[in-house]
C-alpha positions, 0 to 999 in steps of 0.5 A: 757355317759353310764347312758346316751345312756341306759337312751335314750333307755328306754326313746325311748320304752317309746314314741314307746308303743302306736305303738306297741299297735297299730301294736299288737292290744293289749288290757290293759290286754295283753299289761300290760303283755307284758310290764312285759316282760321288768321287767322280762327280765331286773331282770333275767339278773340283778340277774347273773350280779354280777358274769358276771362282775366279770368274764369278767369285766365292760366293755366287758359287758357293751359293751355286753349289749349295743349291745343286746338292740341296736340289740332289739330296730328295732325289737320293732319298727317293730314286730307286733305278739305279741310273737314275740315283747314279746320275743324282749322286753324281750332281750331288757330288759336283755340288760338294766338291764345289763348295769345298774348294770354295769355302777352302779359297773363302777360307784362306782369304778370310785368314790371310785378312786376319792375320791369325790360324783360322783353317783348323777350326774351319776344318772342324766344322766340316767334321762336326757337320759330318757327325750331325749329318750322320747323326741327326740323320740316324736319330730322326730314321730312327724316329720313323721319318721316312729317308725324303722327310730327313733330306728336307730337315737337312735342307732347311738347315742347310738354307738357315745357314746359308742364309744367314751367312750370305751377307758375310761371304766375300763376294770376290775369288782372288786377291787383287794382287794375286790375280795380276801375278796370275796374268803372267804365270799361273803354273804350280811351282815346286812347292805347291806340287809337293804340298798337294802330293803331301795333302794327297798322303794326308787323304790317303791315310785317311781312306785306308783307315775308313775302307781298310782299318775295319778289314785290319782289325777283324780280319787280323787283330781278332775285334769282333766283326760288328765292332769293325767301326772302332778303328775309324771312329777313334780316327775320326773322334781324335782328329776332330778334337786335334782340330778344334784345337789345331788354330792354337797348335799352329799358333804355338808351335807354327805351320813347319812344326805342325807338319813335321810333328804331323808326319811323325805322329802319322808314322808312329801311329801306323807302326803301332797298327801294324806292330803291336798285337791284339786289338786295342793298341792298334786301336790307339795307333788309328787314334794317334794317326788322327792326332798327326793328321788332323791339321796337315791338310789345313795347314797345307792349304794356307801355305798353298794361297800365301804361294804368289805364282798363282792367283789364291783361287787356282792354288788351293784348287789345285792342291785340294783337287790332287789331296782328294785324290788321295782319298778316292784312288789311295783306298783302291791303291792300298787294296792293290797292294794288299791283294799282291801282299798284305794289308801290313805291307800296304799300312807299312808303304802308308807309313813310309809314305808320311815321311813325304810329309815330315821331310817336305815340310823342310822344304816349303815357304813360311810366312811369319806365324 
């Protein structure tokens, strides 16, 4: 339910943008550097969230962080100077980049005790949330509610979930036995650092297809500009499904895998984007890169809270944080490249890139699937 009503938070800021360049009479530029915002407050938070949880424990700041983005979202919807609304996009992002860490600790906790894949269909719900955010926010701004009555829709869904939710989220941050190993030596080995450098692959694949994908397949597969969608939303619907299933994908063929297939799939699909011509087929390798990369990042973060050397808090903190770096500073890496070359160089360093994943996987610890 949490993955869900964060998810639904983000996909809502989503259909509110437009408005708020509308009301902030932002240009590109300034808009680009307002949606920064967001990243940059998301990463601060995620950078002390580990010792948060540690100290207050999952679901007092769970509940923190809920409030924070819900107290946020009128604001977005209302402010039209633009350091105001920077500074509200700012809190709003601290408050997701909170919970999603949060949830991810909760998350590995409540698989661990279960002894079964669970984090897949976590992970979907997110992208579920995300899709009803987006949506619901479209259908009721298209029904004439104005973008502040829409945030309060989305609010009052957000505190049903939560609160009916509340009595089951664990209230503790670490396991027991990890927080005593923690005492001695909280410092990422070299599994937890390949495995967040493989989840910042993971991420960063994902933003060259949100901001990339779309200036590839116009600008160099001849779609038609108000088609530039198709590329991501493929992407996004194929990884969505890809996690739906993803808990009986590692269940039948277990985490190792998943990785390598992952990888794979990762490669093959960016070969098609950038090999195969017209439009269509490379529609299908954005397709195919979802398939591949839907349930790395899950899979990444259960192996990094069954790491003993840190407490399960600091560990997933730390590989979530530097996985979503990937998202917020690949796309801007990706444009560098591109601005020096091309973008079929950029997707080619991309695939390149997810042999990372696919040889790493050789190189981490399992437990029994």
């Amino acid at each position: 339910m949490i993955f869900f009503v964060t998810g639904m938070a983000m996909g809502l800021w989503g259909a509110l943008v437009p408005y708020a360049q509308l009301r902030t009479h932002s240009e590109a530029g300034a808009l680009g550097m307002l949606l920064l915002c967001l990243g940059a407050g998301s990463l601060l938070s995620m950078l002390g969230s580990g010792r948060i949880i540690g100290r207050f424990g999952c679901r007092a700041v769970i509940l923190a962080a809920v409030v924070m983005y819900c107290l946020m979202m009128p604001l977005l919807a209302t402010f039209s100077d633009i350091r105001l609304m920077a500074l509200s996009l700012f809190i709003f992002g601290m408050g997701i980049g909170l919970a999603d860490v949060a949830v991810n600790v909760q998350g590995t906790m409540v698989e661990q005790a279960a002894d079964k894949p669970l984090m897949s269909g976590f992970h979907c719900l997110w992208s579920v949330g995300g899709i009803a955010g987006a949506g619901g926010g479209a259908l009721l701004l298209s029904a004439g509610i104005s973008p502040v009555g829409s945030t309060f829709f989305a609010i009052v869904l957000v505190i049903l979930g939560t609160a009916f939710s509340w009595r089951s989220l664990l209230p503790f941050g670490v396991h027991e036995e990890s927080a005593h190993e923690g005492k001695t030596k909280a410092r990422p080995n070299f599994r937890l650092i390949l495995m967040a450098i493989m989840a910042m692959i993971c991420f960063m694949a994902e933003g060259a297809v949100l901001d990339w994908g779309g200036v590839f397949l116009t600008g160099e597969r001849g779609l038609a500009l108000e088609h530039a969608g198709w590329g991501f939303a493929v992407f996004a619907i194929a990884m969505s499904l890809m996690r739906l299933t993803g808990d009986a994908i590692v269940s039948a063929l277990g985490r190792k895998r998943v990785l390598v297939f992952g990888g794979i799939l990762g490669i093959a699909g960016y070969l098609m984007v950038i090999l195969l011509p017209g439009w269509f087929l490379p529609i299908c390798g954005f397709a195919l890169v979802g398939i591949g990369a839907a349930n790395i990042a899950p899979v990444l973060i259960t192996l990094a809270g069954q790491e003993k050397v840190m407490p399960v808090n600091m560990s997933v903190a730390f590989v979530a944080t530097l996985g979503y770096l990937g998202i917020l500073g690949g796309p801007a890496l990706i444009g560098f490249v591109a601005h020096l070359s091309s973008l079929y160089v950029a997707f080619s360093a991309v695939a390149a890139a997810f042999l990372i994943v696919t040889l790493g996987a050789y190189k981490l610890k399992y437990q029994a699937d």
